[in-house]
PDB file of N, CA, C and O in Angstrom:
ATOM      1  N   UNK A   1      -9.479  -8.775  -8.601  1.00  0.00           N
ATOM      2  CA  UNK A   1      -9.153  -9.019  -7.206  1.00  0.00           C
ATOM      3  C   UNK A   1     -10.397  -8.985  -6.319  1.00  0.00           C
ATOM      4  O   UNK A   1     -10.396  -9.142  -5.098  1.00  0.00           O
ATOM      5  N   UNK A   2     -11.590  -8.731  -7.195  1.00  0.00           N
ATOM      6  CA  UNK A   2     -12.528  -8.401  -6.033  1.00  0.00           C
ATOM      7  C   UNK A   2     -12.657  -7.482  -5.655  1.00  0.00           C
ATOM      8  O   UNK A   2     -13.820  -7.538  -5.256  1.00  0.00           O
ATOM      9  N   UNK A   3     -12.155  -6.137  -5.352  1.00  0.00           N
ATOM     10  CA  UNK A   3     -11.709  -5.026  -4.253  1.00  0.00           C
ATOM     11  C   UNK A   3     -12.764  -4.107  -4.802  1.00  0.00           C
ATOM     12  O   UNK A   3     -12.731  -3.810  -5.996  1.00  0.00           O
ATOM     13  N   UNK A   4     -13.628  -3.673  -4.065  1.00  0.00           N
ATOM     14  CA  UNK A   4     -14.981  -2.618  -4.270  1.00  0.00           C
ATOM     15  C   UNK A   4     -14.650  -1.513  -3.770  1.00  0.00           C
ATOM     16  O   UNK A   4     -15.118  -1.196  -2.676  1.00  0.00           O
ATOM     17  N   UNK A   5     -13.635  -0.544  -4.554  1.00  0.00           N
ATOM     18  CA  UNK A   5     -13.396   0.709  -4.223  1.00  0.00           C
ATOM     19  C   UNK A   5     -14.660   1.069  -3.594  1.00  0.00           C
ATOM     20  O   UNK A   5     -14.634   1.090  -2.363  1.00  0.00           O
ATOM     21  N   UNK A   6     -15.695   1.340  -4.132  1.00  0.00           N
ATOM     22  CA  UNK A   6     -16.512   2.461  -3.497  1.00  0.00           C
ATOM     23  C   UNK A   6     -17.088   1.772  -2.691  1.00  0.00           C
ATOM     24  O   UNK A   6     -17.495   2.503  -1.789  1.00  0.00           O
ATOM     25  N   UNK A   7     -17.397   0.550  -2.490  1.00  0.00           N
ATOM     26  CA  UNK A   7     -18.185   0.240  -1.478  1.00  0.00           C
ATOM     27  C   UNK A   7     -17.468   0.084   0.122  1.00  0.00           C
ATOM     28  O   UNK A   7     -18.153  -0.080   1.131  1.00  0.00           O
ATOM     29  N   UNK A   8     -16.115   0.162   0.123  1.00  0.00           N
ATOM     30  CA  UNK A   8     -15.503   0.344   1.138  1.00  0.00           C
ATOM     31  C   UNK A   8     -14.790   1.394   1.943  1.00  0.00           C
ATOM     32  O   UNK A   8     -14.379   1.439   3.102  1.00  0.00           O
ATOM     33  N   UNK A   9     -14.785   2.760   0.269  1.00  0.00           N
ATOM     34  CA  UNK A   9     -14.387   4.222   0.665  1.00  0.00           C
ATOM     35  C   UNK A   9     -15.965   4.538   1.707  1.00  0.00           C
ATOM     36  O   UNK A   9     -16.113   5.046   2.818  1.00  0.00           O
ATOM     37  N   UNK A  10     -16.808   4.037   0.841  1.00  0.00           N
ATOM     38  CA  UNK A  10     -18.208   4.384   1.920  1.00  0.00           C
ATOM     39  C   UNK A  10     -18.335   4.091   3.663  1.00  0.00           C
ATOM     40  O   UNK A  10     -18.845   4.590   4.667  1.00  0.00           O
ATOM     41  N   UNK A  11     -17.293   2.649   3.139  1.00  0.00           N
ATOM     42  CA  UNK A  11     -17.803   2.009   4.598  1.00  0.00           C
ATOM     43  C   UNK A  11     -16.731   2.944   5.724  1.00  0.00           C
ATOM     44  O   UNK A  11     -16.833   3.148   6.933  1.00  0.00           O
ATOM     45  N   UNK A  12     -15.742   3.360   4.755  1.00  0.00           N
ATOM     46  CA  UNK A  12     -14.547   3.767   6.267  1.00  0.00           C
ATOM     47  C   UNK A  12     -14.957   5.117   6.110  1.00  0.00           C
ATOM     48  O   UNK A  12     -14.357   5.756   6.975  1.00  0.00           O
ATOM     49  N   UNK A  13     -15.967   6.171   5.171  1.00  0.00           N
ATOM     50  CA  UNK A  13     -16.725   7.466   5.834  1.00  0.00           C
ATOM     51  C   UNK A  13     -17.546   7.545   6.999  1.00  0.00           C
ATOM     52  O   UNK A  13     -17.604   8.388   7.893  1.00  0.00           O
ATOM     53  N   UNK A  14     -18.480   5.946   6.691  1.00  0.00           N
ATOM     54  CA  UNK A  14     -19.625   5.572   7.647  1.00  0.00           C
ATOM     55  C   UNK A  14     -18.939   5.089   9.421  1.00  0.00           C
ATOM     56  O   UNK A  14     -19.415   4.993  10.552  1.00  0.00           O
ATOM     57  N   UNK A  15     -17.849   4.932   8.896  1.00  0.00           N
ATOM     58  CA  UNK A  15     -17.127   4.152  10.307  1.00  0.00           C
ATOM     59  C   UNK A  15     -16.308   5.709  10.652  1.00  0.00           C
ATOM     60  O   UNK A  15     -15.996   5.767  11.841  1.00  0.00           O
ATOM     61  N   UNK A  16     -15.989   6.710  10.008  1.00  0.00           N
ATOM     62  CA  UNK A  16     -15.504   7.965  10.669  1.00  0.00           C
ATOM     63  C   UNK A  16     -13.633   7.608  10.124  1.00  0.00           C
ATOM     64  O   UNK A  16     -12.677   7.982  10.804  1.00  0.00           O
ATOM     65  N   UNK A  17     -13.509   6.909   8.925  1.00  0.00           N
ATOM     66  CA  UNK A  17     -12.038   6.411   9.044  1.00  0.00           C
ATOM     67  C   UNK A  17     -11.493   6.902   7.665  1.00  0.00           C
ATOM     68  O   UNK A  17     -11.737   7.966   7.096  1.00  0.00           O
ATOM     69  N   UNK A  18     -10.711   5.887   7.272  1.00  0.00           N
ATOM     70  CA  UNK A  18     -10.173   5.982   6.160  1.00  0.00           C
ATOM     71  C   UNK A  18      -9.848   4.298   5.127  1.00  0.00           C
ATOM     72  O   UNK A  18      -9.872   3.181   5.643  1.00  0.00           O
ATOM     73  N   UNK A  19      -9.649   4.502   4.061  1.00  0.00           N
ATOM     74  CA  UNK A  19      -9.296   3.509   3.610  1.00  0.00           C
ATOM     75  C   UNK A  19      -8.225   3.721   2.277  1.00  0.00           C
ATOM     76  O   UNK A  19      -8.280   4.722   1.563  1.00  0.00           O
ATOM     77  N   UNK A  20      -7.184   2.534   2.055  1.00  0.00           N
ATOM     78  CA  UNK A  20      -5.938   2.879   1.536  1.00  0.00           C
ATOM     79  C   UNK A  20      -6.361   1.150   0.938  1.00  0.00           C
ATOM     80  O   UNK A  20      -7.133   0.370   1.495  1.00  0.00           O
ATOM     81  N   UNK A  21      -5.550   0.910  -0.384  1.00  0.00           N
ATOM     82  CA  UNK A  21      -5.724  -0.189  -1.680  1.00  0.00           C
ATOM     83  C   UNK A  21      -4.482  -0.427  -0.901  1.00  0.00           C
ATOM     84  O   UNK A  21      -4.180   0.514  -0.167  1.00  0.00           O
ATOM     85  N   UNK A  22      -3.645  -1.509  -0.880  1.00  0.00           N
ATOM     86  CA  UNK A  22      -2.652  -1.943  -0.903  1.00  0.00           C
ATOM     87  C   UNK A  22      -2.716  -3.250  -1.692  1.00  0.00           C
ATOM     88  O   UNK A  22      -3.493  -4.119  -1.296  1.00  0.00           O
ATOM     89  N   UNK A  23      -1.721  -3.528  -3.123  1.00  0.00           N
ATOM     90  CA  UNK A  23      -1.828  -4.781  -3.177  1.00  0.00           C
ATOM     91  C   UNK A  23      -1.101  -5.870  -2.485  1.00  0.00           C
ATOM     92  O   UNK A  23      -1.589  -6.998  -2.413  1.00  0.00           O
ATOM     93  N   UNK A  24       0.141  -5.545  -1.932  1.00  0.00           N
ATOM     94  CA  UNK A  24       1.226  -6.533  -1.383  1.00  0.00           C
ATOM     95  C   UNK A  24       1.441  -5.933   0.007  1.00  0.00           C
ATOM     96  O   UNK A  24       1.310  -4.759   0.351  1.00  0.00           O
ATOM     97  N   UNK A  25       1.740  -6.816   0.607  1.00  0.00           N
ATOM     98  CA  UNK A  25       1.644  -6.898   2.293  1.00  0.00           C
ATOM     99  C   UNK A  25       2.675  -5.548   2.340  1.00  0.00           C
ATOM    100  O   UNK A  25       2.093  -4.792   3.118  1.00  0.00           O
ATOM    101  N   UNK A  26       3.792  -4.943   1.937  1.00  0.00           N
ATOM    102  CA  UNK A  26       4.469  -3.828   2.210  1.00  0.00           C
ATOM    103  C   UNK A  26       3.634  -2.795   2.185  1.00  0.00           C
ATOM    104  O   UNK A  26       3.679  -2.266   3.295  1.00  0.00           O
ATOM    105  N   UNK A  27       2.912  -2.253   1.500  1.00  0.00           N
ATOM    106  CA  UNK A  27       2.330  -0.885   1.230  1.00  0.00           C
ATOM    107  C   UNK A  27       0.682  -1.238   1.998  1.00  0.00           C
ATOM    108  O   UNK A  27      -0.116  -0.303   1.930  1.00  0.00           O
ATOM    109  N   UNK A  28       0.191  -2.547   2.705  1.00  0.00           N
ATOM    110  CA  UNK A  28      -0.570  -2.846   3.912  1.00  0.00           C
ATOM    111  C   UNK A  28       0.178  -2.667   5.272  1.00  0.00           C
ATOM    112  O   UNK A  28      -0.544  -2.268   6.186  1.00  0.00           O
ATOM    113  N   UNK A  29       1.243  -2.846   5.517  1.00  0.00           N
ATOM    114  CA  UNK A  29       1.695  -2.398   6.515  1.00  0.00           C
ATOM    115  C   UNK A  29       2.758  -0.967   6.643  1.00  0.00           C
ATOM    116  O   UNK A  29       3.140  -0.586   7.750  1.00  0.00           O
ATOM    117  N   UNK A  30       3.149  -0.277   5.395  1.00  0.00           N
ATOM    118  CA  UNK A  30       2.830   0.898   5.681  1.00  0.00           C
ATOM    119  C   UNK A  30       1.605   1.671   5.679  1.00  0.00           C
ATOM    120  O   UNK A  30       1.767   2.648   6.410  1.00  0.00           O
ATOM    121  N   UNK A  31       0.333   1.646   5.116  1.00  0.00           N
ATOM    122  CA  UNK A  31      -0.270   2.110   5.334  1.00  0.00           C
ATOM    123  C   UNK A  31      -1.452   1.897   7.146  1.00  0.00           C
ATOM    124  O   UNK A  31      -2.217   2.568   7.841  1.00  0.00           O
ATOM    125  N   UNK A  32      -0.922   0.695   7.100  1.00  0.00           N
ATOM    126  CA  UNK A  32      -1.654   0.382   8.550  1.00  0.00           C
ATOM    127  C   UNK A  32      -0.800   1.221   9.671  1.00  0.00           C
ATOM    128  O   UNK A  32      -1.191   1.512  10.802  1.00  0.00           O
ATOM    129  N   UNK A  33       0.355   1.509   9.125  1.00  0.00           N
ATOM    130  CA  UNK A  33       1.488   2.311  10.488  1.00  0.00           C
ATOM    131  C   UNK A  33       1.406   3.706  10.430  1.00  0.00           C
ATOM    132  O   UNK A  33       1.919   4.424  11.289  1.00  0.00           O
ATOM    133  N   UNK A  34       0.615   4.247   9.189  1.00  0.00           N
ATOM    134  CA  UNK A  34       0.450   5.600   9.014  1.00  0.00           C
ATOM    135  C   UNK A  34      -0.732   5.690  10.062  1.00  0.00           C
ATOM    136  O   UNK A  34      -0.760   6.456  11.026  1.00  0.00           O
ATOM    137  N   UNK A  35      -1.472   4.991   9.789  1.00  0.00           N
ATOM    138  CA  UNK A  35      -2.943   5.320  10.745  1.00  0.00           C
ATOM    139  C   UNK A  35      -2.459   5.040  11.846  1.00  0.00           C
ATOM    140  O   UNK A  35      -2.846   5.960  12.566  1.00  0.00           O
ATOM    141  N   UNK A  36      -1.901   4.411  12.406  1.00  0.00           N
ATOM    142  CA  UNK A  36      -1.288   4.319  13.963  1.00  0.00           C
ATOM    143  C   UNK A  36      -0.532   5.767  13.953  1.00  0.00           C
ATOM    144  O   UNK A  36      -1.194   6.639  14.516  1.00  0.00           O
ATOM    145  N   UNK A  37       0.096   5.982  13.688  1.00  0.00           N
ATOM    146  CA  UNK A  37       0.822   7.086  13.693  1.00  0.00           C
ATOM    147  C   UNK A  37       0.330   8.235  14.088  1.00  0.00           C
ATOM    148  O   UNK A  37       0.797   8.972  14.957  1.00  0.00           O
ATOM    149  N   UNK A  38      -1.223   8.489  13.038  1.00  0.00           N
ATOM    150  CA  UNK A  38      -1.852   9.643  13.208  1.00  0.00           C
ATOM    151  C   UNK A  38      -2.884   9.419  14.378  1.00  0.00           C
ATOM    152  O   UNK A  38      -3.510  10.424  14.715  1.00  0.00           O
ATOM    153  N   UNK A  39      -3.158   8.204  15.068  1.00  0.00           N
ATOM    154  CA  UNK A  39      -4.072   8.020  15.697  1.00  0.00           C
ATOM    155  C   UNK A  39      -2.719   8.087  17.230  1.00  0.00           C
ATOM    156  O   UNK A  39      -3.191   8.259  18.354  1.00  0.00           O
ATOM    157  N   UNK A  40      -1.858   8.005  17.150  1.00  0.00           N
ATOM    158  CA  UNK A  40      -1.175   8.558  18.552  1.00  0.00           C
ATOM    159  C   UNK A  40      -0.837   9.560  19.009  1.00  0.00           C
ATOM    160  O   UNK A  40      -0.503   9.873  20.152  1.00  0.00           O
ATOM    161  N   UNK A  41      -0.981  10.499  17.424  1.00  0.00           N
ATOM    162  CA  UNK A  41      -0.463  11.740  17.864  1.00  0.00           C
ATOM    163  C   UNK A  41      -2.120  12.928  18.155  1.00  0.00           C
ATOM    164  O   UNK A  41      -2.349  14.058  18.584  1.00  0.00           O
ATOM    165  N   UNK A  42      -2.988  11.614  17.529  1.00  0.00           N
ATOM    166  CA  UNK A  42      -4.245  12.597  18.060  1.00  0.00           C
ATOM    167  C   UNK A  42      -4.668  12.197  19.932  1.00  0.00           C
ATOM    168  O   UNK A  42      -5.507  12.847  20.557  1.00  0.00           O
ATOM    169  N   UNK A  43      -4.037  11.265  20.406  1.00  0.00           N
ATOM    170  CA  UNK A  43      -4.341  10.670  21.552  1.00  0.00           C
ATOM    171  C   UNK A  43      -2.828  11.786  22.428  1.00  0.00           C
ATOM    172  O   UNK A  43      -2.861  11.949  23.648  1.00  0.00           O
ATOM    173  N   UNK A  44      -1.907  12.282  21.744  1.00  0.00           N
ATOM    174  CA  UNK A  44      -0.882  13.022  22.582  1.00  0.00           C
ATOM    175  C   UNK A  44      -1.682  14.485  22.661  1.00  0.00           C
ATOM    176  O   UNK A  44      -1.615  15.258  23.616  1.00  0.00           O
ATOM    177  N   UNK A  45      -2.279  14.644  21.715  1.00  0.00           N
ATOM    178  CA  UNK A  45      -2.690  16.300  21.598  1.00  0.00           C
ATOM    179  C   UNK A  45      -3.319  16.369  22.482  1.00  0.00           C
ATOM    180  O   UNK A  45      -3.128  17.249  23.321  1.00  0.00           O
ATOM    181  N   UNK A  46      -4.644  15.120  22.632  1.00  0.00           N
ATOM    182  CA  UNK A  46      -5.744  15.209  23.512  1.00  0.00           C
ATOM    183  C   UNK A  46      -5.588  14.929  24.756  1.00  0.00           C
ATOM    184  O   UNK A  46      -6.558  15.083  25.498  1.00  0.00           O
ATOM    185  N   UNK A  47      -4.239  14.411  25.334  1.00  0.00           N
ATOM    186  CA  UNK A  47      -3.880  14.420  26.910  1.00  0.00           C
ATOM    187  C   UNK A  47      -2.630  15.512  26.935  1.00  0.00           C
ATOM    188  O   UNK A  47      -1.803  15.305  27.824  1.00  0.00           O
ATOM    189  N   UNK A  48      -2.385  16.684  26.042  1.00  0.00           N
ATOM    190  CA  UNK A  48      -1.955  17.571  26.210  1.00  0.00           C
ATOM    191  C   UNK A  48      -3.117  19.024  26.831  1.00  0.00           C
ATOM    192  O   UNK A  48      -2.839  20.068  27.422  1.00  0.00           O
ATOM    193  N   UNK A  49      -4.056  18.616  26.491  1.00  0.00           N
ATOM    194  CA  UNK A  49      -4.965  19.375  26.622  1.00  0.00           C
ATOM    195  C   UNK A  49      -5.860  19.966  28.438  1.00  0.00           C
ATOM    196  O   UNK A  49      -6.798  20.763  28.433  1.00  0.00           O
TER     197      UNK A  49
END
């Protein structure tokens, strides 16, 4: 498939992120809704503050 595990686990350390394999568009868009998920509830904490 092409897909360079390590050269892209690197790139989403270097970018401060994460990265998830999905082969089929279902388990790409759950994993794209997990990171939304966790990225709203870090944006609720931080205007709880």
């Amino acid at each position: 498939m092409g897909y360079d595990e390590l050269l892209l686990a690197e790139l989403a350390r270097g970018g401060q992120g994460n990265h998830v394999f999905a082969e089929h568009g279902d388990g790409a868009a759950a994993a794209v809704a997990g990171e939304v998920e966790g990225l709203l509830s870090k944006t609720v904490q931080a205007r709880a503050c």
